[in-house]
C-alpha positions in Angstrom: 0.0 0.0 0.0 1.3 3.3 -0.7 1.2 5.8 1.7 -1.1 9.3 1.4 0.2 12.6 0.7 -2.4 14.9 1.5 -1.5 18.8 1.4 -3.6 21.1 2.8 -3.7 24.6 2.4 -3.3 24.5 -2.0 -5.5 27.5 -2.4 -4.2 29.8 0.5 -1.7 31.5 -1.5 -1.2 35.4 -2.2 -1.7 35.4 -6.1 0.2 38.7 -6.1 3.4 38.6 -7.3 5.3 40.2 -3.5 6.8 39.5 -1.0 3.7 38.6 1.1 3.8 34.8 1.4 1.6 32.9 3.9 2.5 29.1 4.6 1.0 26.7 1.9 1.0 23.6 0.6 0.6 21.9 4.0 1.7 18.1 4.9 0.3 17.5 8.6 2.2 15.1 10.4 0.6 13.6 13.5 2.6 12.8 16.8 0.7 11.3 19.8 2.5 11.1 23.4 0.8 8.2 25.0 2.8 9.1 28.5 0.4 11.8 28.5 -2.5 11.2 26.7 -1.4 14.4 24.5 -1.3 14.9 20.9 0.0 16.9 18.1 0.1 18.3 14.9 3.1 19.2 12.9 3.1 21.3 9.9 5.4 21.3 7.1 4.8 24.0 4.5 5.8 25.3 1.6 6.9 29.2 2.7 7.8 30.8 -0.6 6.3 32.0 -3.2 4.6 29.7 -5.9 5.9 32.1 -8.6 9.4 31.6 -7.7 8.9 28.1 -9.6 8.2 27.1 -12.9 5.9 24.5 -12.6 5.7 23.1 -15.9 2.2 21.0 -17.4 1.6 17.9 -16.5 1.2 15.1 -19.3 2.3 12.1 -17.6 -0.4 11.4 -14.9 -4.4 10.8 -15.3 -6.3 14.3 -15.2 -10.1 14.4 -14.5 -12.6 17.4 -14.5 -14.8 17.0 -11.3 -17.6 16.4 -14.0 -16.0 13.1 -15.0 -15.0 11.9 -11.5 -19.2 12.6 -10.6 -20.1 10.4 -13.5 -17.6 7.4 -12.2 -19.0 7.6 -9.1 -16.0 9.0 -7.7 -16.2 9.9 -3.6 -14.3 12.0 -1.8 -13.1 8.7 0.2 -11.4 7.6 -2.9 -9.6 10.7 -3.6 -8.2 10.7 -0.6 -6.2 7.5 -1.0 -5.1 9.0 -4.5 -3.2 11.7 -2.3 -4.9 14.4 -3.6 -5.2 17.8 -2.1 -7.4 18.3 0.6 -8.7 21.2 -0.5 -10.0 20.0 -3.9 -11.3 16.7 -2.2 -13.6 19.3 0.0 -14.2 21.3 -3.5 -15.3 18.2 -5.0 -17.2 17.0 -2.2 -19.1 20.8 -2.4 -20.1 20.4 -5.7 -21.2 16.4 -5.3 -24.1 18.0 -2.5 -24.9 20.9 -4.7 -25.5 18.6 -7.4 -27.5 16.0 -5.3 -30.0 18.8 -4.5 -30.5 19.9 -7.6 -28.5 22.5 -8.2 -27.5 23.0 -11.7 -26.4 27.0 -11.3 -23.6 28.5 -13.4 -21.0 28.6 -11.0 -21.6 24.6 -10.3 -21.4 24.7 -13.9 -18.0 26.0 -13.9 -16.5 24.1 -10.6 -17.2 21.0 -12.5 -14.4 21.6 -14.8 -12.1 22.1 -12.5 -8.8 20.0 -13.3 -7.6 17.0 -10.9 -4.2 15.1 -11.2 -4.2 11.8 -10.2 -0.3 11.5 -9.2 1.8 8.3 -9.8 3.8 7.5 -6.7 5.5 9.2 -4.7 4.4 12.7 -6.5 1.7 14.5 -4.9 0.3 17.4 -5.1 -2.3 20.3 -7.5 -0.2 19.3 -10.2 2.0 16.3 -8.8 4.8 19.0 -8.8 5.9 17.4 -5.3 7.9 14.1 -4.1 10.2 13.4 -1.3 13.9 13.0 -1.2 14.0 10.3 1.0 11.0 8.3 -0.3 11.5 4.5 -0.2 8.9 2.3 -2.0 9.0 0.7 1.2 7.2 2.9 2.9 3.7 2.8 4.1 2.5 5.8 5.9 3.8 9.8 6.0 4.3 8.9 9.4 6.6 6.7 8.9 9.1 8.2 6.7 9.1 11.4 9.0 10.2 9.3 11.4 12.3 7.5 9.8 13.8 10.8 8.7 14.4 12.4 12.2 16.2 9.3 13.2 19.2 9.3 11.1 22.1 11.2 12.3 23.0 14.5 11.3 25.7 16.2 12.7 25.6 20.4 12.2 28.7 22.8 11.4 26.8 26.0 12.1 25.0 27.8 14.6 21.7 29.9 14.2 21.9 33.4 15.7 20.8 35.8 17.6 21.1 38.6 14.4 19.2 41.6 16.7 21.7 42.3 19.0 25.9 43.0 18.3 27.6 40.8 20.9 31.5 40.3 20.9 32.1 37.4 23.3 35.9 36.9 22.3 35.3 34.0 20.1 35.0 35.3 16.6 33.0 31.8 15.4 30.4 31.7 18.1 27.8 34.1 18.0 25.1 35.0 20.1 21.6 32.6 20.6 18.3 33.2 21.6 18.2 31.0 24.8 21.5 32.9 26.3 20.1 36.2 26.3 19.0 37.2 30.2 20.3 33.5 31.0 21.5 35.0 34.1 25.1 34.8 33.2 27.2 37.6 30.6 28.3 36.2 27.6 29.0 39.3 25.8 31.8 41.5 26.3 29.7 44.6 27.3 27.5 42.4 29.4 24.6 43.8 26.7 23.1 40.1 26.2 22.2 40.6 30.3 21.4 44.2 30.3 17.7 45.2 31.7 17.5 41.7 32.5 16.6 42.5 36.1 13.2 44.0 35.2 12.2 40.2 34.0 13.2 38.5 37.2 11.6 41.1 39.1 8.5 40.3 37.7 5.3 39.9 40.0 2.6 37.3 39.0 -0.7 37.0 39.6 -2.2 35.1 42.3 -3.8 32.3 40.1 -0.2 32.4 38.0 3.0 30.2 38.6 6.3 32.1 38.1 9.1 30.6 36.1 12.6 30.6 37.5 13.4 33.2 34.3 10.7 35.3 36.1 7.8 34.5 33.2 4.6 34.2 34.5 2.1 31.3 33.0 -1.0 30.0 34.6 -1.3 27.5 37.7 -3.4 25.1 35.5 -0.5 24.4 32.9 2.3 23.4 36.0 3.0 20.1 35.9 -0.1 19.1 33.3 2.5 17.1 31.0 6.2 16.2 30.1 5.8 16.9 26.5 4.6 20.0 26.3 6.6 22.9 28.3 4.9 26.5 28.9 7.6 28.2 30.7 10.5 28.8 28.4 12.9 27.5 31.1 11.0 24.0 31.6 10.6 24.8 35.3 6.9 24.4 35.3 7.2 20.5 34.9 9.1 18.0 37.5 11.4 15.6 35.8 13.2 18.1 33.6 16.5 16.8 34.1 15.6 13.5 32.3 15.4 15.7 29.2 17.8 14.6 27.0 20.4 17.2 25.6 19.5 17.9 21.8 20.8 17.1 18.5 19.7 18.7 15.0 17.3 15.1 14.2 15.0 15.4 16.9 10.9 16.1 16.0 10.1 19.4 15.9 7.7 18.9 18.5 6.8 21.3 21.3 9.1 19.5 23.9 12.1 20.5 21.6 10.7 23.9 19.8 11.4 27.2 22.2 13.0 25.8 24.6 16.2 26.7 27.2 18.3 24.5 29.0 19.9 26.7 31.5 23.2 26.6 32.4 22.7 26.1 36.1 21.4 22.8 35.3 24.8 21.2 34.9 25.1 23.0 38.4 22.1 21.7 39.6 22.1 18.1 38.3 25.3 15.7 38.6 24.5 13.5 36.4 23.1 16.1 33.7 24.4 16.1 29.9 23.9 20.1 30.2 26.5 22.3 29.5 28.2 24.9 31.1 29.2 26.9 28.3 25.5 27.7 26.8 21.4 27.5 28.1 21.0 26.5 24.6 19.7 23.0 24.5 21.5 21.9 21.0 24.6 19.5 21.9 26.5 21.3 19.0 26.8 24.2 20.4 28.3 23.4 23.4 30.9 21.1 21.2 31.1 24.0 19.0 32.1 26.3 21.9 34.3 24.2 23.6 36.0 23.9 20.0 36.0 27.4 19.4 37.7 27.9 22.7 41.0 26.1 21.9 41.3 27.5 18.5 41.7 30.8 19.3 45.2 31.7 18.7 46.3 34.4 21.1 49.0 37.0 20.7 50.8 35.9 24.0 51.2 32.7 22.7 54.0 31.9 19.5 52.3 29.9 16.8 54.5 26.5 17.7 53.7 27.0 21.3 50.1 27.0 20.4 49.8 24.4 18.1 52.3 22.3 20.6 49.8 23.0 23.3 46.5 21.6 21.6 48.6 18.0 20.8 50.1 17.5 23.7 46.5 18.1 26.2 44.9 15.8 23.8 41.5 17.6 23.8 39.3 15.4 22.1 37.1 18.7 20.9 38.6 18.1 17.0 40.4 16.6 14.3 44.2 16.7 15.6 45.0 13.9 13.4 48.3 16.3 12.3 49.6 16.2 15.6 51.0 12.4 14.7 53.1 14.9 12.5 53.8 17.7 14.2 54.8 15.8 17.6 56.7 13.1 17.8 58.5 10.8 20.1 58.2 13.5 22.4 58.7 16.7 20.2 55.7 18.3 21.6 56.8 18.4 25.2 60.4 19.6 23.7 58.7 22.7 21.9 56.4 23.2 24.6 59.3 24.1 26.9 61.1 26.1 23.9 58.7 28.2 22.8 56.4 28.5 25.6 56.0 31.2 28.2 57.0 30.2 32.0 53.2 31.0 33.1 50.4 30.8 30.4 46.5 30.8 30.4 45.4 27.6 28.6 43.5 27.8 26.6 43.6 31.2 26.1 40.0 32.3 27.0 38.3 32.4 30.1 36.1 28.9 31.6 33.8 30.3 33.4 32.1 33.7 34.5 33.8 36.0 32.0 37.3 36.2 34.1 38.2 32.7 35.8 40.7 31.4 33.6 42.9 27.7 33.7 46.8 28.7 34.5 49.7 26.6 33.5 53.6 26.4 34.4 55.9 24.6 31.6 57.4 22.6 34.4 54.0 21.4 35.3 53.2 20.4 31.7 56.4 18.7 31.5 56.2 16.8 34.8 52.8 15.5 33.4 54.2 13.3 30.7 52.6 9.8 31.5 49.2 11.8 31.7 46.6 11.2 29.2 44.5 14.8 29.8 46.8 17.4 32.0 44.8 19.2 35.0 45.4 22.9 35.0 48.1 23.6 37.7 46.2 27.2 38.7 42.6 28.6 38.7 43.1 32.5 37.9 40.2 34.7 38.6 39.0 38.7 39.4 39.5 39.1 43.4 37.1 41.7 43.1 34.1 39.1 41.6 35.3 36.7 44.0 35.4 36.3 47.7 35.0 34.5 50.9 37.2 31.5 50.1 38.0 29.1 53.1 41.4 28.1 51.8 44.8 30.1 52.4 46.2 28.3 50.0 48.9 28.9 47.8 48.4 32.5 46.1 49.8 34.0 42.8 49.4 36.9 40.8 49.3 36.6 37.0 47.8 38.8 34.5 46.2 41.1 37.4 44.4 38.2 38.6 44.5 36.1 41.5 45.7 32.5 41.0 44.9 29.6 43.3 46.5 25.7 43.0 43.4 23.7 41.6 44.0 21.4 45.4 42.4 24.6 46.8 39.4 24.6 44.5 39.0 20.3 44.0 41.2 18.8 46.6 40.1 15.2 45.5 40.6 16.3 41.9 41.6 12.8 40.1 44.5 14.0 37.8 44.8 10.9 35.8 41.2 11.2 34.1 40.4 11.8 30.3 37.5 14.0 30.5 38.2 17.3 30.4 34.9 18.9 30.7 33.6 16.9 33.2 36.6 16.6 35.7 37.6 20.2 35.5 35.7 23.1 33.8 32.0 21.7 35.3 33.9 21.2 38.7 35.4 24.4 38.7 31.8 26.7 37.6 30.1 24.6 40.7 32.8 26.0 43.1 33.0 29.4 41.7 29.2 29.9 41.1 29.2 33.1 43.6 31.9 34.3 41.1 28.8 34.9 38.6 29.4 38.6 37.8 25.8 39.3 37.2 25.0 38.9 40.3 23.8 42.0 41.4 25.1 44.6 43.6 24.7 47.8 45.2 21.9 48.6 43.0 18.7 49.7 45.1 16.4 49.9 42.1 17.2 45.4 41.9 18.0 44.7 45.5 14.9 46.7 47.1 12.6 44.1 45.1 10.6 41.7 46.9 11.6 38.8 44.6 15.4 39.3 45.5 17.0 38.2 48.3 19.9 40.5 50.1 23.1 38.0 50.3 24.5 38.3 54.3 27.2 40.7 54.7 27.3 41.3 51.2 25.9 43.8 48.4 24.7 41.0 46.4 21.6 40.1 45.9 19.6 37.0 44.5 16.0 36.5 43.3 14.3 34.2 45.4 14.3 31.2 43.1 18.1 30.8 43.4 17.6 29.7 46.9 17.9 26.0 47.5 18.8 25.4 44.4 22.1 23.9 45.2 24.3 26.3 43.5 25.8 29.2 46.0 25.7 32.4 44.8 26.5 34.0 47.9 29.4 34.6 48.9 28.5 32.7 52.3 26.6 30.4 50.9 23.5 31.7 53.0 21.4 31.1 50.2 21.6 27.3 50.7 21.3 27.2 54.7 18.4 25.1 55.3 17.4 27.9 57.7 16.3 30.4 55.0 14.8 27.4 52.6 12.2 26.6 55.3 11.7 30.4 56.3 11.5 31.3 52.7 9.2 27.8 52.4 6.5 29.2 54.8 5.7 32.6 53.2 6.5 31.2 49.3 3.7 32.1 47.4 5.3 31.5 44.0 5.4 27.3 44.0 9.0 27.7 44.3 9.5 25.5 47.3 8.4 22.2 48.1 7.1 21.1 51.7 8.1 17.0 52.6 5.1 15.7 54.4 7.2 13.1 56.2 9.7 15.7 58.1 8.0 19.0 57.4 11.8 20.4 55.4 11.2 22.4 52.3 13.2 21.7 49.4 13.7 23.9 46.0 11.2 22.1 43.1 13.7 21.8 41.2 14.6 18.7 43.3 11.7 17.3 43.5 12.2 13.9 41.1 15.9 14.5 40.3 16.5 10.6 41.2 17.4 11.6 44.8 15.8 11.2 47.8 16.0 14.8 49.3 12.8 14.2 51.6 13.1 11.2 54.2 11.9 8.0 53.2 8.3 6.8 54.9 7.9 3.8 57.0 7.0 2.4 53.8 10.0 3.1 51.7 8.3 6.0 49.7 10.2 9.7 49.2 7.8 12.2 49.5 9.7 14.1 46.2 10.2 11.3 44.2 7.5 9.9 42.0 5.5 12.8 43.3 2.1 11.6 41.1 2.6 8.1 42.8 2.6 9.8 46.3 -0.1 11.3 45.5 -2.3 8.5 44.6 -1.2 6.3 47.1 -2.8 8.3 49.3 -6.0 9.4 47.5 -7.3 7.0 45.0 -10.5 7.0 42.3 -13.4 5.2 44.1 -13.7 3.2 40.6 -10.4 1.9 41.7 -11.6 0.2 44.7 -11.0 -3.7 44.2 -9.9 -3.7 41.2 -6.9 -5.8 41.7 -4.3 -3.7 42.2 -3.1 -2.5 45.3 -3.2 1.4 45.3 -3.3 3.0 48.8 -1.7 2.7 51.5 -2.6 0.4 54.3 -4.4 1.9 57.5 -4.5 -0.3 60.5 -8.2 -0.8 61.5 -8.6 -2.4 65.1 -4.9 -3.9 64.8 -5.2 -4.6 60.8 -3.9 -3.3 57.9 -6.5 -2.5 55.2 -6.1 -1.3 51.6 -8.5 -0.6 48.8 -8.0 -4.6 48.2 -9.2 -5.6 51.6 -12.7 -7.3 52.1 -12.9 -7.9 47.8 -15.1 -11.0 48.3 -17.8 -8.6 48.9 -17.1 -6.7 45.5 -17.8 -7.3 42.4 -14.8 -7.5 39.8 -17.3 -6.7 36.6 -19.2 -3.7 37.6 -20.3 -0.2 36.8 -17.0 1.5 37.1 -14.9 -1.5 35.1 -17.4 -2.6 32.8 -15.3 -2.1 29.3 -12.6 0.3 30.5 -10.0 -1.7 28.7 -8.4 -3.0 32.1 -9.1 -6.8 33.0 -10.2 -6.1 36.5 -11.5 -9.7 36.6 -8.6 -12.2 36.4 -10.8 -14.0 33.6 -11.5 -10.8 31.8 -15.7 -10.9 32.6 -15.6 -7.3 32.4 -14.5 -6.8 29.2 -16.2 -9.4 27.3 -19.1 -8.4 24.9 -17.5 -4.9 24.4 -17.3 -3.3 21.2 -14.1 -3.6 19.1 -13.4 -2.8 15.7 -10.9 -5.0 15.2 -13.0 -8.5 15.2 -16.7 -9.8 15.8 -16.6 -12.1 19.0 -19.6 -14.1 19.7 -20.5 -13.3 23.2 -18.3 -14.1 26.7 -15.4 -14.4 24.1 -11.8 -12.2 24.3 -10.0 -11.0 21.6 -6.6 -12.2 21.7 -3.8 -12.9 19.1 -3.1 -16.6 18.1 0.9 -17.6 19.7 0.8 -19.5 16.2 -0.6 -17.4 13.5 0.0 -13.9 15.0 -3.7 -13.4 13.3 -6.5 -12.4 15.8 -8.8 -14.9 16.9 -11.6 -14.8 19.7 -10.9 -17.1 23.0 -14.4 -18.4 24.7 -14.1 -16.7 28.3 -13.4 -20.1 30.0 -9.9 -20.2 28.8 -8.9 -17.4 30.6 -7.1 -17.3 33.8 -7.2 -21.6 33.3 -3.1 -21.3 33.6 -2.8 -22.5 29.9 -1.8 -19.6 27.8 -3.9 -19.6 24.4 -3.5 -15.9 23.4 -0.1 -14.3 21.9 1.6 -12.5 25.2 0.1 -14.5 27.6 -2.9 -11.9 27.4 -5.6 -14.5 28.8 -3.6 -15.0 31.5 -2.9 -11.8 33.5 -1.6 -13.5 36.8 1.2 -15.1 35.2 2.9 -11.7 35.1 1.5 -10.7 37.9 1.9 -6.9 39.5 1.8 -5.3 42.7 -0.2 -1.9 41.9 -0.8 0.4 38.8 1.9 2.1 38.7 4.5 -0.6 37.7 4.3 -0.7 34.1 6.7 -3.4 33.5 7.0 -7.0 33.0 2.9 -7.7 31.5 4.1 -9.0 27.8 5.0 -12.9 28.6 7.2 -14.5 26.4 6.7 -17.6 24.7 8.2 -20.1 27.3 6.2 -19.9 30.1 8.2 -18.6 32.3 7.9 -15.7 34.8 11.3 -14.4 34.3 10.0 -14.0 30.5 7.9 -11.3 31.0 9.0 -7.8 29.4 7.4 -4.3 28.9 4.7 -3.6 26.7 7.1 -0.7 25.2 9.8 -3.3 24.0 7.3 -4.3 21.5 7.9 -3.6 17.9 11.5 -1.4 18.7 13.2 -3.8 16.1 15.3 -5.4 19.4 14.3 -8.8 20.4 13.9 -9.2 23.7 12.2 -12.9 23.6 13.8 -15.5 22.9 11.7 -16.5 19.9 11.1 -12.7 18.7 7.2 -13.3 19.7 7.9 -9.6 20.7 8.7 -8.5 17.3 7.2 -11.1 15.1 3.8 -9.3 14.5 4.7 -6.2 13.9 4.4 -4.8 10.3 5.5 -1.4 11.3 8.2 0.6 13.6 5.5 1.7 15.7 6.2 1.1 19.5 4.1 1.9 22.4 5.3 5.3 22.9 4.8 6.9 19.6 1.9 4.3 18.3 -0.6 5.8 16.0 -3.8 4.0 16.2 -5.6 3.3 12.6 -2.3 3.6 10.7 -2.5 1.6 7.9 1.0 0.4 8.1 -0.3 -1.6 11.5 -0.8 -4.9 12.0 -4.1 -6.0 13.6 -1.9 -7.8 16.2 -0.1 -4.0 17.0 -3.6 -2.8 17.0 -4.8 -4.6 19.3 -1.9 -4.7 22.1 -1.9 -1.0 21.8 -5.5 -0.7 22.9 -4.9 -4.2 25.4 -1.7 -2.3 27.2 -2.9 1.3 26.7 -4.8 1.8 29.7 -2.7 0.3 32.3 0.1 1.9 30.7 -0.9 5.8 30.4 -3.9 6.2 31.9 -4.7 9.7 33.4 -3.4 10.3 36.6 -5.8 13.4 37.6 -5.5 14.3 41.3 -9.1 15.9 40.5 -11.2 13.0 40.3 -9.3 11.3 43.1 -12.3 10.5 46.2 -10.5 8.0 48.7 -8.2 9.0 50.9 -5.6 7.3 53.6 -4.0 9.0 56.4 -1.9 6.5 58.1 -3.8 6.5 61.0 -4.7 3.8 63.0 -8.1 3.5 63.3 -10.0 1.6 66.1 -14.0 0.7 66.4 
């Protein structure tokens, strides 16, 4: 089957011959997000003007007047799968009623002559002037060669930029973005990217409005409503942000990766984040392209075979240096290195981090560090006057008008024999020098006076109130993350901004809250309070349609010396009832609750369950007295539900059972169809006709298999249903309770 390439939007074109050109000639591309139960559509349209081509006549496909397609008995169904326009299928379908009622007018008259191309694959279009690069008669749906398309790799040279403001930030190839601009760190020269930033994070918002960490305000209703969709331009109104992966240049163009920043102070913030220090843009090539840019700048301090010398012998895997087996060797690197090179040098020859905190080398050190594989700088130069308070009296020196420290006083347990450059040194170094930030502000009334800014301790710095908590100091004192202030700050927070454990009454900043630690205590019964926050939540309150339902979902309350959940007493409840009559979920173990409901995908006769045959992977319907008998008859084990048993809704693994019979052979729903067997007979992948997996499924596609049809709508529910604190009626209190 060939796939359908419907554009939409043919006839909304300027027929003026200017520069006035509105988006046209429309494919839509749908994306669904099955974590959330959220969807979206894409657009990719033409954006120039039609008269820039010459689109010359067609005489190789079929062409019809809507007069001729009437009298074949043509509908607009059948069009459709011709991959014609959209808007002439609806033009046709408007002059098909007209005529049905009789109306034989002029201007019917003359839309029946209009002109329709019936294009040979892959052309599309008005006049099949289209087709796609990447088009494989292999193919089956738009969906999937969009997909297919974002997948393969694609590595950008160039940055986009920021064209609307001049900034100079001492590396000629790396220009300005959007995302850095009042990213609460200078990146210009003049400090102009940061300038009237202050009036942003000053911002007030209203009562019924959450406030972004960037100072934006957006309303209370759209905080924490999804993962995939972010409404603060800083992420910070949804938990979990630091699972967001870094970006590349082939991911969708969906809203989760559109207008986006990753903020620097993430890598502060988050250990184990890919985010980069350099840039709050989220595209990895930048921050590769920056850290290249930094060791190709050539200084005047340095001669051209020191510099050269320099970048072979530290090894900086930021670039080809495949001329350095040339340049240096059997030691001729370290030789010219102590020729040519200055006794004290920056390296490289730009500043790290802050605008002024610069890595400082000796030649002795470089050539004591022979055996190493990445050479840790000997110094950490920086402005006294940005920088204060430190603990150490280490070892001082003055170079270049700056202050330099040994790195021992900065990362004592610095491990000088790593490879990783970035990570061991210059992310170290911006965590212990964040107070160093020289936008912090100071001695400035208008800023300070503000009641979103917080006055640093003997200091004229000041904060705004989200930075405290967050785990980065920006005082010099490092008040600002003194448990102390979080809770005091905690209990007069009116902007969400802190987070109140219910186990031990400490506030945390939300931006640990899910960051894969446990900053809360644990409960008696092993659960953090800010981890898996939604699971909390309903392990305390529960739907009352969830009440015996086979899963375990709140937790137990001891009534006269017992412990109850919403399991206890089940005998006296009927699995098949109102509330789980056809919801998609086998409440009963048998499935009675689900027989007899409407499918499209097969006629059952009745107490009979859709299921897919182990043998043909066909569907086939399975009398109701098969299932739950221990003898697995359906493809996945689906008939029998205990066999992979679960403890509660909320663990979504293990309910796909492998041929084999075995417990240990049970595997996620979401391994299905991700071209990776994880059975050992491929019953996992077998079925599948297309790449669709449980998180980006789209139901109806024709490229489906009945068999991916169906698991999609047998797993759906338990896998993403709606977890709406709303509708939630039960609750437990961890009481005990005596009558």
């Amino acid at each position: 089957t060939s796939p359908q390439f419907n554009l939409h939007l043919t006839d909304w074109i300027n027929e003026k011959n200017d520069d006035v050109v509105l988006q046209h000639n429309c494919l839509h591309f749908f994306h669904s997000f099955q974590t959330s139960l959220s969807h979206q559509m894409i657009s990719f349209c033409m954006s120039e003007s039609p008269w820039k081509f010459d689109i010359k006549p067609n005489t190789l496909d079929q062409v019809f007047t809507f007069v001729e397609l009437y009298k074949q008995n043509i509908t607009s169904e059948q069009l459709y799968y011709w991959s014609i326009p959209i808007d002439i299928i609806e033009n046709y379908q408007r002059y098909v009623n007209q005529l049905s009622i009789g109306d034989n007018t002029s201007s019917i008259m003359m839309m029946g002559t209009q002109l329709l191309y019936n294009c040979t694959s892959p052309r599309f279009g008005p006049q099949c002037q289209y087709s796609l690069d990447n088009y494989l008669s292999t193919d089956v749906s738009l969906n999937e060669i969009i997909n297919s398309y974002y997948v393969q790799p694609y590595e950008s040279k160039i940055l986009t930029c920021y064209i609307h403001l001049q900034c100079n930030r001492g590396l000629i190839s790396i220009c300005l973005d959007w995302s850095e601009i009042c990213d609460g760190r200078i990146d210009c020269d003049d400090g102009s990217d940061e300038e009237h930033c202050w009036i942003i994070m000053n911002n007030k918002c209203k009562d019924d409005e959450y406030r972004c960490n960037n100072g934006q305000c957006i309303s209370k209703i759209f905080v924490n409503d999804s993962l995939n969709s972010f409404d603060c331009l800083d992420r910070s109104d949804e938990h979990q942000i630091s699972s967001i992966y870094f970006q590349d240049n082939n991911t969708l163009p969906i809203f989760e990766n559109e207008n986006i920043i990753c903020s620097w102070r993430e890598a502060l913030t988050y250990s184990f984040s890919s985010r980069s220090v350099f840039t709050s843009s989220c595209m990895h090539q930048r921050h590769s392209l920056i850290a290249q840019a930094m060791f190709s700048y050539e200084p005047d301090f340095l001669s051209y075979n020191c510099f050269f010398a320099l970048k072979c012998r530290f090894n900086i895997p930021l670039y080809d240096n495949s001329y350095c087996s040339d340049f240096c060797k059997n030691e001729e690197c370290t030789e010219m290195i102590g020729q040519y090179c200055p006794t004290l040098f920056y390296f490289p020859s730009v500043p790290i981090a802050y605008g002024h905190v610069y890595f400082a080398y000796t030649i002795q050190h470089v050539m004591n560090s022979t055996n190493m594989r990445l050479i840790p700088p000997e110094y950490i130069c920086y402005n006294e006057q940005l920088c204060n308070e430190f603990q150490s009296n280490g070892t001082l020196l003055i170079f270049d008008g700056k202050i330099c420290r040994h790195i021992q006083d900065f990362l004592p347990l610095v491990d000088i024999n790593r490879g990783d450059w970035y990570f061991s040194y210059v992310r170290p170094i911006h965590a212990q020098l964040s107070h160093c930030n020289k936008i912090i502000h100071g001695n400035n009334s208008i800023v300070c006076n503000n009641s979103n800014m917080y006055q640093c301790m003997n200091s004229l710095k000041c904060i705004p109130l989200s930075y405290i908590g967050d785990g980065i100091q920006d005082c010099d004192y490092a008040d600002d993350e003194e448990q102390t202030l979080i809770d005091r700050m905690c209990s007069i927070d009116q902007s969400m901004i802190f987070y109140k454990c219910e186990t031990t009454n400490k506030c945390i900043h939300r931006t640990r809250i899910e960051n894969g630690y446990c900053d809360c205590q644990l409960d008696e019964y092993g659960i953090c309070d800010d981890e898996n926050i939604e699971l909390n939540k309903m392990k305390r309150k529960i739907r009352f349609s969830t009440i015996c339902n086979n899963f375990v979902d709140l937790l137990p309350v001891i009534i006269n010396g017992q412990h109850h959940t919403d399991e206890t007493d089940c005998q006296f409840w009927p699995c098949n009832n109102t509330y789980t009559r056809c919801d998609g979920i086998w409440n009963c173990l048998n499935g009675a609750d689900e027989t007899d409901c409407e499918s499209s995908l097969l006629k059952c006769p009745s107490y009979h369950h859709i299921c897919v045959s182990p043998v043909t992977n066909q569907l086939v319907c399975l009398p109701i007295e098969k299932a739950n008998d221990r003898i697995i008859d359906c493809l996945g084990g689906t008939d029998e539900p205990a066999l992979c048993s679960i403890t509660n809704d909320f663990n979504q693994q293990q309910k796909f059972l492998c041929k084999g019979n075995n417990i240990s052979s049970c595997i996620s729903p979401t391994y299905l169809c991700d071209r990776r067997i994880d059975c050992e007979y491929g019953d996992d992948e077998n079925f599948c006709n297309s790449n669709s997996t449980m998180w980006n499924f789209v139901p109806n596609d024709p490229s489906n298999s009945d068999a991916q049809e169906f698991f999609y709508a047998y797993f759906y529910k338990t896998l993403f249903k709606p977890k709406s604190v709303e509708s939630l009626l039960i609750e437990s209190k961890n009481l005990d309770i005596n009558t």
